[in-house]
C-alpha positions as CSV (number, residue, x, y, z in Angstrom):
1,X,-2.7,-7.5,-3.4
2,X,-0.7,-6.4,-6.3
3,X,-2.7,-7.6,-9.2
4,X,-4.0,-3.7,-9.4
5,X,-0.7,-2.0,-8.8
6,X,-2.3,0.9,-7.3
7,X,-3.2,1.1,-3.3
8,X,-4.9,3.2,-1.3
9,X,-3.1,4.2,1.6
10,X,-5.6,5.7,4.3
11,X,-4.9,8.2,6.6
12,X,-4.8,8.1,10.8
13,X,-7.5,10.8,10.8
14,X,-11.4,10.8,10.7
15,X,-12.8,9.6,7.6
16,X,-16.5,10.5,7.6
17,X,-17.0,9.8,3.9
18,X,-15.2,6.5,4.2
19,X,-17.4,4.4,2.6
20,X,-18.5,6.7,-0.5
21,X,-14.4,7.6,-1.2
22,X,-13.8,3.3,-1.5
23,X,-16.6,2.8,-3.6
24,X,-15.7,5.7,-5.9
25,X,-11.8,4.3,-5.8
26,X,-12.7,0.7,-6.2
27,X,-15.1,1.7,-9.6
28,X,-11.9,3.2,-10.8
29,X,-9.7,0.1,-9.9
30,X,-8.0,1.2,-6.9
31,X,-9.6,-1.7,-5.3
32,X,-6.3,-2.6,-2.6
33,X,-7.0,-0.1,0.0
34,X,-4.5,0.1,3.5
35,X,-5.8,1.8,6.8
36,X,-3.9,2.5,9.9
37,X,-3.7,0.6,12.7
38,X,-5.3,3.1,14.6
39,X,-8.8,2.1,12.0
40,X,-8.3,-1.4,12.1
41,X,-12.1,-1.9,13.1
42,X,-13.3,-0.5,10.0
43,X,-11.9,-3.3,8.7
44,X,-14.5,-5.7,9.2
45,X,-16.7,-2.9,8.2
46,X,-15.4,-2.4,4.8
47,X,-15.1,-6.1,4.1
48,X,-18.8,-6.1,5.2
49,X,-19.8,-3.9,2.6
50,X,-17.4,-4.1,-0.4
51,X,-16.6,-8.4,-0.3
52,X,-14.7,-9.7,-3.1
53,X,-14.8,-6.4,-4.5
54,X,-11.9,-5.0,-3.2
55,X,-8.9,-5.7,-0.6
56,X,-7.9,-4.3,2.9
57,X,-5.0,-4.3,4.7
58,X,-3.1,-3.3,7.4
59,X,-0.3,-0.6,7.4
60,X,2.6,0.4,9.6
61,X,2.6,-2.6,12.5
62,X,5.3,-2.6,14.9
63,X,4.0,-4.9,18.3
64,X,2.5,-8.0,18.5
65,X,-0.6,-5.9,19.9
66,X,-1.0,-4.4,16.8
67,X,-0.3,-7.1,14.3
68,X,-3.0,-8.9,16.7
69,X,-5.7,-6.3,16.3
70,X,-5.3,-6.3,12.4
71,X,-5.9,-10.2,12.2
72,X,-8.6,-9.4,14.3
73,X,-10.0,-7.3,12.5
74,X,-9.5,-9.3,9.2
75,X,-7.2,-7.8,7.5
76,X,-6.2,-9.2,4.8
77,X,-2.4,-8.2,4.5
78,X,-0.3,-6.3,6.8
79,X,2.4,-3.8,6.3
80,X,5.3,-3.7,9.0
81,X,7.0,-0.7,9.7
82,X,10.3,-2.8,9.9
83,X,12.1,-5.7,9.9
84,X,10.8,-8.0,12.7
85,X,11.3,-11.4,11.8
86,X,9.4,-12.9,15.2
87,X,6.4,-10.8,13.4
88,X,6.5,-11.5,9.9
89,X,6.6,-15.6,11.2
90,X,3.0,-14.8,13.2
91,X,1.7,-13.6,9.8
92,X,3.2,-16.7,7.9
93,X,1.3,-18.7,10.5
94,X,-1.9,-16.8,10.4
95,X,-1.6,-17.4,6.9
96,X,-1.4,-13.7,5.7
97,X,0.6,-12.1,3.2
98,X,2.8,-9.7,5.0
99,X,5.0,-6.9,3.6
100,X,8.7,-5.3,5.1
101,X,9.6,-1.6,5.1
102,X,12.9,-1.0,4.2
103,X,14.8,1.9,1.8
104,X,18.3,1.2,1.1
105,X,19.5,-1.9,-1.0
106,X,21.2,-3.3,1.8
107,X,17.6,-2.9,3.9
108,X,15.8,-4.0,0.4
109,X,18.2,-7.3,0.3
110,X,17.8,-7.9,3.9
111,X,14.3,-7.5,4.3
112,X,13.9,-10.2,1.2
113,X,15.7,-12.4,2.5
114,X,13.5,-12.6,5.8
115,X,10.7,-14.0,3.6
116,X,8.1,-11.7,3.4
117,X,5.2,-11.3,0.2
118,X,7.0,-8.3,-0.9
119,X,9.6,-5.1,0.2
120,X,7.7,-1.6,0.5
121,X,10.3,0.8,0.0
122,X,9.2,4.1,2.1
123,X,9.7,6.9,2.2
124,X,9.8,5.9,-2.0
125,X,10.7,9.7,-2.7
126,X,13.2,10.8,-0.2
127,X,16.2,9.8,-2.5
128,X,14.6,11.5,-6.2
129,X,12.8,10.7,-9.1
130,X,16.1,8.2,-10.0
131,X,15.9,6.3,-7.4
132,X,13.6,3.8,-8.8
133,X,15.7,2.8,-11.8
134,X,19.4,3.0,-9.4
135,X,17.6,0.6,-6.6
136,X,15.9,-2.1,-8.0
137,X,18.6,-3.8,-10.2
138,X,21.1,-3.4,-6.7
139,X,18.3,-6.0,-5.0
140,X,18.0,-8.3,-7.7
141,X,15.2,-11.0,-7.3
142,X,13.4,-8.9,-4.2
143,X,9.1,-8.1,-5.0
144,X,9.1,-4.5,-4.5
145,X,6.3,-2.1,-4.0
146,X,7.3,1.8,-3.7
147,X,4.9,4.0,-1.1
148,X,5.5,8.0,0.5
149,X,4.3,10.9,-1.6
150,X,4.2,9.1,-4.7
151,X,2.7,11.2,-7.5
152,X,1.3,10.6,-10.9
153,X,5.2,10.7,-12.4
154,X,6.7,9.1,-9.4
155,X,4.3,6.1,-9.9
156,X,5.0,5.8,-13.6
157,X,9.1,5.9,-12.8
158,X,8.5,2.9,-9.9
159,X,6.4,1.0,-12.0
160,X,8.4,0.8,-15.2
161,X,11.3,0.4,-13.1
162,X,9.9,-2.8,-11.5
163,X,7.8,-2.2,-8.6
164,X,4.5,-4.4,-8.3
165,X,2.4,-2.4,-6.6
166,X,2.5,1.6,-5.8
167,X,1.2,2.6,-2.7
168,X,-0.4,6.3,-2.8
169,X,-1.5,8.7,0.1
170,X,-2.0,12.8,-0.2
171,X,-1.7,12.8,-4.1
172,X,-4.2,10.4,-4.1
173,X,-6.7,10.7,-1.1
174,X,-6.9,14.6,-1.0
175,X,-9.2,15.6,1.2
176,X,-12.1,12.7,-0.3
177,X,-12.4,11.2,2.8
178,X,-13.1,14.3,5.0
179,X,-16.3,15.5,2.8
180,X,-14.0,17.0,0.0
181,X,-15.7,16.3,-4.2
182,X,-15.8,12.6,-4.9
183,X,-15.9,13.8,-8.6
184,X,-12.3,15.2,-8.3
185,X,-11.2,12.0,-6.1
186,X,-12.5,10.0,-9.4
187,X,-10.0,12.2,-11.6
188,X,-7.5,11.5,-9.5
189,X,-8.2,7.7,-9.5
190,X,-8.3,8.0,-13.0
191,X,-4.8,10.2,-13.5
192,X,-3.0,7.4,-11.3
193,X,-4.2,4.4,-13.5
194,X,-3.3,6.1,-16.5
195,X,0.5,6.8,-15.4
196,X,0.9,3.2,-14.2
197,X,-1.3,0.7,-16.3
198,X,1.1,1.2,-19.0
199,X,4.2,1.7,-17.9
200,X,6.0,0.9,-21.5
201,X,4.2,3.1,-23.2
């Protein structure tokens, strides 16, 4: 799921114009999309429709109940809100890649160690713009992915700092998937690849 660097992270709220706002995100290579438990059937839904043209995941799981309903559903990663090693060992045996929330180095170094496809550091921009470059060398070795209110520069600072993939929400989503202009959901598509796809330049 990092190949792209850029996912979308959905919402817990009605999304009539769910299907239109993916296809617009995955023309412009946000193609790594993450819904809520709480949409896990869409899931199937998406997959349905979109097929090898884009990924879709899981985020925030904290039971066993939930982490069941998203293999259920298909996902195809999952995103705990924690450090549970009992369910990060379901996922290794289901066979899906599974990611650990965590924020400090200690939680970045612990998490890692539990074995998981990467760390997501959240919330990514509670500790400042400098965080990115004062975290990552303190958890040396860990796969990281940064997500919470990550804007155009935020991304830019978490990628060239080291962080595979960035997960984006509000910046991102606007209001796209509630009826809002897909044209301006296409911009912002566009302004997030730009800040991230080069990240040395």
């Amino acid at each position: 799921m990092t190949d792209g660097r850029l996912v979308a992270t959905l919402p817990d709220r009605a999304m009539p114009s769910l299907v239109a706002a993916v296809e617009v995100m995955v023309q412009e290579g946000v193609d790594v999309v993450s819904l809520p438990v709480a949409q896990a059937e869409q899931v199937a839904r998406l997959r349905g429709i979109f097929g090898p043209r884009a990924c879709f995941g899981i985020h925030d799981v904290d039971d066993d109940g939930q982490l069941r309903e998203a293999l259920e559903a298909g996902a195809e990663f999952v995103s705990l809100s924690g450090p549970d090693q009992e369910l990060l060992d379901h996922c290794h045996q289901a066979g899906i890649p599974a990611l650990v929330a965590a924020l400090t180095p200690t939680e970045i170094r612990g998490a890692w160690r539990m074995g998981p496809a990467a760390v997501v550091v959240v919330p990514a921009e509670v500790m400042g713009s400098s965080y990115p470059e004062a975290v990552l060398p303190l958890a040396p070795g860990a796969v990281v992915t940064a997500r919470g209110g990550l804007g155009a520069y935020a991304a830019r600072r978490w990628a060239e700092a080291g962080a595979v993939a960035l997960w984006l929400d509000e910046a991102l989503i606007g209001d796209a998937f509630r009826g809002g202009p897909l044209g301006s959901l296409r911009e912002r598509c566009q302004t997030f690849r730009a800040a991230v796809d080069e990240p040395g330049d």
